[in-house]
Steps between C-alpha positions, in 0.01 A plus 500: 500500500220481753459185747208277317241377722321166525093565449379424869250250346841286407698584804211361692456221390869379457453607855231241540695217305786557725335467843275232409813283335638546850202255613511261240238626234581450111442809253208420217320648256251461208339609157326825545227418293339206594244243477186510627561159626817593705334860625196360637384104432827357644465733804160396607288774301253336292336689191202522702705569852361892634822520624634559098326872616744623714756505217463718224653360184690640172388212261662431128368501192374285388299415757433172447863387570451562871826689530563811738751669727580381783244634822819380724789322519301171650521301149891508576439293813278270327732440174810461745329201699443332153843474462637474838491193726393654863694609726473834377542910589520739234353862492411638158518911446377612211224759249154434484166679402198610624230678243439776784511816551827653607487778827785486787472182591388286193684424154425343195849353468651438823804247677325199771754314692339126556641199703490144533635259767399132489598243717365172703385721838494853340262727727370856573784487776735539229344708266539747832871437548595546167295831438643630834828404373444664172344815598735572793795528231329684244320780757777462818375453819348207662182319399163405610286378284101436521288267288077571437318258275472607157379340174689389228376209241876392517585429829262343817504652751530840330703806748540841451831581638595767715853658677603700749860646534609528851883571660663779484673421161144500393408810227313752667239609264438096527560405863232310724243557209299206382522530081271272279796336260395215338280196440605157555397131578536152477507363163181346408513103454367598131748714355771257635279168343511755169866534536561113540567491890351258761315729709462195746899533511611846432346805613612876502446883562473776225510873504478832279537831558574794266872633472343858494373511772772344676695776385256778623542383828808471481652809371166751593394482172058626422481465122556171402496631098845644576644162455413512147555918418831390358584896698858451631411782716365215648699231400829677614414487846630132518 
């Protein structure tokens, strides 16, 4: 019998749980489709926000039920402070959709990875340990990592994150190379007055990034639609 093989979408991110249960985060997850309440209102994007734009949604029939799936895993976050009492840390992998069209770096169906840490003196400080922490076990190597301001409805201030592997453990198709990896931010006082948290009390950080393209950094991969070929030509290779 040949040796099976774990799809690298799954190995990565039971990679991911692992390393971030090491630092105290909590695995969660959510319904797939979704309200529009829980996609967009409760994350500070009105009907009327321009910001609804940069997401390009797969809505239900009918349409006048307001359902849709998911743009990203950010309702998770948002449902999981409803029924958590602060302090909190999860991260929350999972599918969503983007009405798009596909080419090598861009699905229709793809895997986010999101996290959430909330606490009394939460800053950007720690949002930088933690994703140093996090992407110096998943890549190898050591980690410096850069912050530019970015925009996100969700968070305030808004950062577009990026890394740099350094050391000589350090891969080198990605050593001493400054990669765009994610977005991130503090959580804005609305979405955690939505979720029924004293924003005068409790603040936080928040992030997202897309497992695929974690993984094409990681293992060299160009064509993000071979995650989803279902070739195990492909798949074998892990």
């Amino acid at each position: 019998m040949e040796n099976t093989h774990i799809h690298p979408i799954s190995g990565m991110i039971r990679e991911i749980n692992s390393i971030f249960f090491e630092m105290g985060f909590t695995f969660a997850e959510g319904p797939e489709i979704e309200s529009e309440y829980y996609n967009f209102d409760a994350l500070n994007i009105p009907k009327d926000h321009p910001a609804r734009d940069m997401w390009d949604t797969f809505w239900l029939k009918p349409l006048n039920a307001r359902k849709l799936l998911r743009t990203h895993t950010s309702p998770v976050q948002v449902r999981y402070m409803e029924e958590h009492e602060p302090p909190l840390r999860i991260i929350a992998p999972g599918k969503v959709y983007r009405n798009e069209a596909t080419d090598m770096t861009h699905e229709a169906q793809f895997y986010q990875l999101e996290g959430l840490m909330i606490g009394h003196d939460v800053t950007l400080a720690h949002l930088k340990g933690v994703l140093a922490e996090f992407f110096g076990k998943f890549f190898g190597g050591d980690v410096e990592i850069r912050l530019r301001p970015g925009f996100f409805p969700f968070v305030e201030p808004g950062v577009e994150v990026d890394m740099r592997l350094v050391g000589e453990n350090a891969p080198e198709r990605l050593k001493d190379k400054w990669i765009e990896i994610m977005g991130a931010g503090m959580v804005h006082p609305k979405v955690l007055e939505y979720s029924g948290i004293n924003p005068k009390e409790w603040q936080g950080f928040a992030f997202g990034a897309g497992i695929e393209r974690l993984g094409m950094l990681k293992y060299g991969i160009d064509d993000a639609r071979l995650f989803h070929t279902g070739d195990l030509r492909f798949v074998n290779q892990f």
